[in-house]
C-alpha positions in Angstrom: -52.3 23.7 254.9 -50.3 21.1 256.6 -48.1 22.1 259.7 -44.3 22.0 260.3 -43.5 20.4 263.7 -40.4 20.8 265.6 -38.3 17.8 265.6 -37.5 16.0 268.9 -33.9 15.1 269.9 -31.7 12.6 271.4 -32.9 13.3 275.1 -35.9 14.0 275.1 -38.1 11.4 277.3 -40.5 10.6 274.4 -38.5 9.4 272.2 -37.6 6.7 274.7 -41.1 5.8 275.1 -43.8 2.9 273.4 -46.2 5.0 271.8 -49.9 4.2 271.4 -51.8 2.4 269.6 -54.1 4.0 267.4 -57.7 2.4 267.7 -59.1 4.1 264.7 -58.9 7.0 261.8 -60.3 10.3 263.4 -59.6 13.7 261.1 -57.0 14.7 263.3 -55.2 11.6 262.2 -55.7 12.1 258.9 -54.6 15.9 259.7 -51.5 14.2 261.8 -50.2 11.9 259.0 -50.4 15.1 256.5 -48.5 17.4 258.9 -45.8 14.5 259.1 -45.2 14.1 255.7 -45.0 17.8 255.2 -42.1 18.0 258.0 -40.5 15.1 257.1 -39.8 16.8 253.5 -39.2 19.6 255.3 -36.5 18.4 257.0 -35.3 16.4 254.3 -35.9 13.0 256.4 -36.7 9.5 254.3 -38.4 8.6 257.1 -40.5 10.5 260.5 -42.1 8.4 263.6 -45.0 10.3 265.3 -42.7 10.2 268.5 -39.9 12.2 266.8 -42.6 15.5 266.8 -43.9 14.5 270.6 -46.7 12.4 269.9 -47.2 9.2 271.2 -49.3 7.7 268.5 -47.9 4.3 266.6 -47.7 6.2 263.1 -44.5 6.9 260.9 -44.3 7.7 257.4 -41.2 7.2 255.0 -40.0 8.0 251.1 -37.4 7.1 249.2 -37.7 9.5 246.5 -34.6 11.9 246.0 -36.7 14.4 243.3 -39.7 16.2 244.3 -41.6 15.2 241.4 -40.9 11.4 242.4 -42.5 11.6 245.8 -44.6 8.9 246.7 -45.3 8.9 250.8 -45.9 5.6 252.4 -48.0 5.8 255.5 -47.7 2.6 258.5 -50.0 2.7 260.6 -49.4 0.2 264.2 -47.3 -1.7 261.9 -46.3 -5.3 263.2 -43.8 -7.8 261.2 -44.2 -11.0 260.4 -40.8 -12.2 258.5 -37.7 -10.9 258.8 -34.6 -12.5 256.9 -31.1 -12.0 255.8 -28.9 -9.4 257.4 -27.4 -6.1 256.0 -25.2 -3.4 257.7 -26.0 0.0 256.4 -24.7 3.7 257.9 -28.1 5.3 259.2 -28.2 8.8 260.2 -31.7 10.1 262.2 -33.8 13.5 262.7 -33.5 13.1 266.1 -29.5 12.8 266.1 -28.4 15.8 263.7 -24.8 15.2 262.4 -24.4 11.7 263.7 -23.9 8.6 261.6 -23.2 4.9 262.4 -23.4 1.4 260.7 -26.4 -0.7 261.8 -26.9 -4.4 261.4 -30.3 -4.5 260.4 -32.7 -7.8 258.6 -32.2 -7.8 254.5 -35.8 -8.7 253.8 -38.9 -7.7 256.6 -42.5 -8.4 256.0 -45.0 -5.9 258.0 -48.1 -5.9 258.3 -49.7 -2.3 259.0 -52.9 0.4 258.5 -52.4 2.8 255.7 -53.5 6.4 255.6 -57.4 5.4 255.0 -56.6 2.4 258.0 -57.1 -0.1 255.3 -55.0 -3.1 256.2 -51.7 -3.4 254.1 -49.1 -5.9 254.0 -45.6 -5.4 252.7 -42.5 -7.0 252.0 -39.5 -4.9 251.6 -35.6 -5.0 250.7 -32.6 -3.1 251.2 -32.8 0.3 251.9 -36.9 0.3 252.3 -36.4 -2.5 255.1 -34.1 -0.7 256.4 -36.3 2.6 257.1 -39.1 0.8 258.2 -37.0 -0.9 260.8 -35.8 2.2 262.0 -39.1 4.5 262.1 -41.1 1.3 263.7 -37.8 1.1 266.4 -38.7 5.1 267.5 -42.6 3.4 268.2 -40.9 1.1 270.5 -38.5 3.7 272.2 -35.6 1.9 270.6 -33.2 4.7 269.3 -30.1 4.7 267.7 -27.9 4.8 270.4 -29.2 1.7 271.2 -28.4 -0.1 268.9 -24.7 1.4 268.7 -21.6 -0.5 270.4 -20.4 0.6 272.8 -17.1 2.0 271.1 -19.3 4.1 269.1 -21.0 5.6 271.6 -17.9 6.7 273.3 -16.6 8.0 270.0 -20.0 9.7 269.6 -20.2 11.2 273.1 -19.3 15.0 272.6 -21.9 15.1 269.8 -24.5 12.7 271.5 -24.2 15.3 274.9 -24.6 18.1 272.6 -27.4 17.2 270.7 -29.1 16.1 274.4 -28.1 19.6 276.0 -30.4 20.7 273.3 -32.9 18.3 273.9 -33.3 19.4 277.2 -33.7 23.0 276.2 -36.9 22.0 274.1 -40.3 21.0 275.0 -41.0 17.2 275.3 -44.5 18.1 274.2 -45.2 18.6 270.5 -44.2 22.2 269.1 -45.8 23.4 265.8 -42.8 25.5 264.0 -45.0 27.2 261.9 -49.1 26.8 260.6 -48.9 29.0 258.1 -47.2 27.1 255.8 
């Protein structure tokens, strides 16, 4: 059975961090990229960076699907682009900032290359809302958050919920927390 992992929040060092490449497909990947899929549904994400549960591993997974029975989990595995064109501006929200919600300018059109979930190489070209997910999940493998790449006016606007959600940030463990393995 997969496990749920706590989410890390604004605040927490890791999130902040370049995570690590990974050099090849061990089962505990394979056991990693399950478990992230499971808590990304679980916490009714489109979208979950190995970083946002306290691992420093270059692995996110993402779906668009709104039903259940229309899932359909893509896994990107030390993804890297190659293209990026256009420009949209789209109000993102994130796991790691509960309750917060601001307009990013992201590219219309990105083309990534990437490792699936067998480390098969895959290349992809995505639009619109799909570009705009993996742009965001392959920013948390950079340490590039949200905040980041909100003006300045917003963050100000933002602060009493940004220095609440990083009060509870630093209540939490940096390291990665299973919620529960008996799922």
């Amino acid at each position: 059975m997969p496990k749920l992992y706590e989410i890390k929040y604004y605040g927490a060092d890791i999130l902040t961090k370049c995570a690590q490449e990974v050099t090849e497909l061990t089962p505990e990947i394979s056991e990693l990229i399950q478990d992230m899929i499971y808590t990304m549904y679980h916490s009714e994400g489109c979208g979950l960076a190995a970083p946002q549960i306290g691992i420093s591993k270059q692995i996110f997974v993402c779906d668009l699907a709104k039903k259940e029975e229309d899932r359909s989990p893509k896994v990107f595995i030390n993804p890297e682009f190659t293209m990026y064109d256009g420009e949209q501006i789209n109000e993102e929200g994130c796991l790691s900032f509960p309750e917060v919600y601001e307009r990013i300018k992201r590219f219309e059109t990105v083309k990534v290359r990437y490792k699936d979930e067998n480390f098969t190489d895959q290349e992809l070209e995505a639009t619109g809302l799909l570009a705009v997910v993996i742009q965001h999940e392959s920013d948390h493998l950079k340490g590039i958050l949200l905040t980041d790449k909100m003006q300045q006016i917003r963050k100000m606007a933002n602060g009493f919920r940004l220095n609440k959600i990083k009060l509870k940030a630093n209540t939490m463990s940096d390291e990665a927390v299973i919620v529960n393995d008996d799922v």
